[in-house]
N, C-alpha and C positions, 0 to 999 in steps of 0.2 A: 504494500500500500504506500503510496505517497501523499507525503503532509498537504493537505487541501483540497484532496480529492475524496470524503468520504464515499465509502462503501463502494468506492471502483479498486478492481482486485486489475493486477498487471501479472502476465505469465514471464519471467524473465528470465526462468528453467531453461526452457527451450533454446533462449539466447548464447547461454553459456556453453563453454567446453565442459566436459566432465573434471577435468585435473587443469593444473596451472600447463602452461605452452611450455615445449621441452628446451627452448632457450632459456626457462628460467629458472630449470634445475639445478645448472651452477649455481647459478646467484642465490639460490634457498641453501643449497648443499654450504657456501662461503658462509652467509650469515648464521646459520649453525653454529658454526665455527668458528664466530666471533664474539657470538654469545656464549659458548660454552666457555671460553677462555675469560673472557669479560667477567664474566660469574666467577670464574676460580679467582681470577687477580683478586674480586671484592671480599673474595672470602679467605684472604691474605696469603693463596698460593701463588704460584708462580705459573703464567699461563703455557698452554704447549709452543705454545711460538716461541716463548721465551728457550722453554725448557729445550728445545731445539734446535736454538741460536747457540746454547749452552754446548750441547754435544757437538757442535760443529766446531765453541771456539778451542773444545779439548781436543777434538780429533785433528787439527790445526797442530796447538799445542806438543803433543805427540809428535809429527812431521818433525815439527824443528826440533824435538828432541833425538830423533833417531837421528838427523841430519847431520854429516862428521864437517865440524866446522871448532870456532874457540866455544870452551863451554860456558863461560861468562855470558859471552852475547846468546847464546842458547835460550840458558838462565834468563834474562835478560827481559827478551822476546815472550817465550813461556809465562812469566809474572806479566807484561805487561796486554796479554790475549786473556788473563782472568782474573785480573785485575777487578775489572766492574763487577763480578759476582760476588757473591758473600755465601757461607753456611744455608743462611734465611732463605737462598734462593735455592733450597736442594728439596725436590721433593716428598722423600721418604726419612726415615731416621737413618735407615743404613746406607742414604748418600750422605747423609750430612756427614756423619760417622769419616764417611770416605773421606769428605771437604775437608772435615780438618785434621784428617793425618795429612792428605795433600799437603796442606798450609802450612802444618809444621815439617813434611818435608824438606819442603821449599828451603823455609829457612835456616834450616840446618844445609842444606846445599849451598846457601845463598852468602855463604861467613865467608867464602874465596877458595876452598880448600876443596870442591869438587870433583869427586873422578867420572868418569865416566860408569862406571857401576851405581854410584849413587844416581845417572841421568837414567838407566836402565828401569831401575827401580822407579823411579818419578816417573816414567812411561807407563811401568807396570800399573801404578798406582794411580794414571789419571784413566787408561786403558778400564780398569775396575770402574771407577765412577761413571767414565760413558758408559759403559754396561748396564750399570744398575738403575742411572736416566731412562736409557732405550726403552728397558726392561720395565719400567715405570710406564713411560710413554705408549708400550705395547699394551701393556694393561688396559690402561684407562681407552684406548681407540675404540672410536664408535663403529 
């Protein structure tokens, strides 16, 4: 019914597609997916975009640690690709757990006395934490 027209009914059934137009399945499919993340940000998690900028900047990370170059700028490089994340940004308790042996890795590599076993090991140990993101990230996929 339309406002002003009592008791005139309008068929507007018949007008319609049954489902939205298949152009606009991405666009449903993305805004899902903006609002799911939007929601977890609000509810003080870390959204999957993040958490997968996250995995990329470790798996980055890793590269330049495998890379035979000085281990300083290595080091270096490494601290300044995860830098911006904190603890708070780790999904689950057994990535934080991960985070901050990382972190106190680091700084124990980071005094100047570094061998290359100790960059081994910091591979090993960021290697772990992408896992346990994926491994998260896998979970939760709609």
């Amino acid at each position: 019914m339309f406002p002003g027209r009592v008791g005139q009914r309008v068929d507007v059934g018949s007008a319609l597609p049954d489902g939205p137009p298949t152009s606009w399945l991405p666009l449903l499919a993305e805004s899902r997916r903006f609002i799911r993340d939007f929601r977890s940000t609000l509810h003080g998690m870390t959204s999957r975009a993040q958490l997968e900028r996250i995995t990329d900047k470790l798996e980055q990370a890793r590269a330049i640690l495998d890379y035979s170059g000085a281990i300083e700028r290595r080091l270096a490089a490494v601290r300044s690709l995860i830098r911006p994340y904190s603890r708070d940004d780790m999904p689950t308790d057994a990535a934080r757990s991960l985070w901050s042996q990382l972190t106190e890795q680091m700084l124990r590599s980071g005094s100047g006395t570094a061998t290359t076993q100790d960059l081994r090991d910091l591979s090993l140990q960021i290697h772990r934490l992408r896992q346990a993101i994926r491994g998260h990230l896998d979970k939760t996929a709609d």
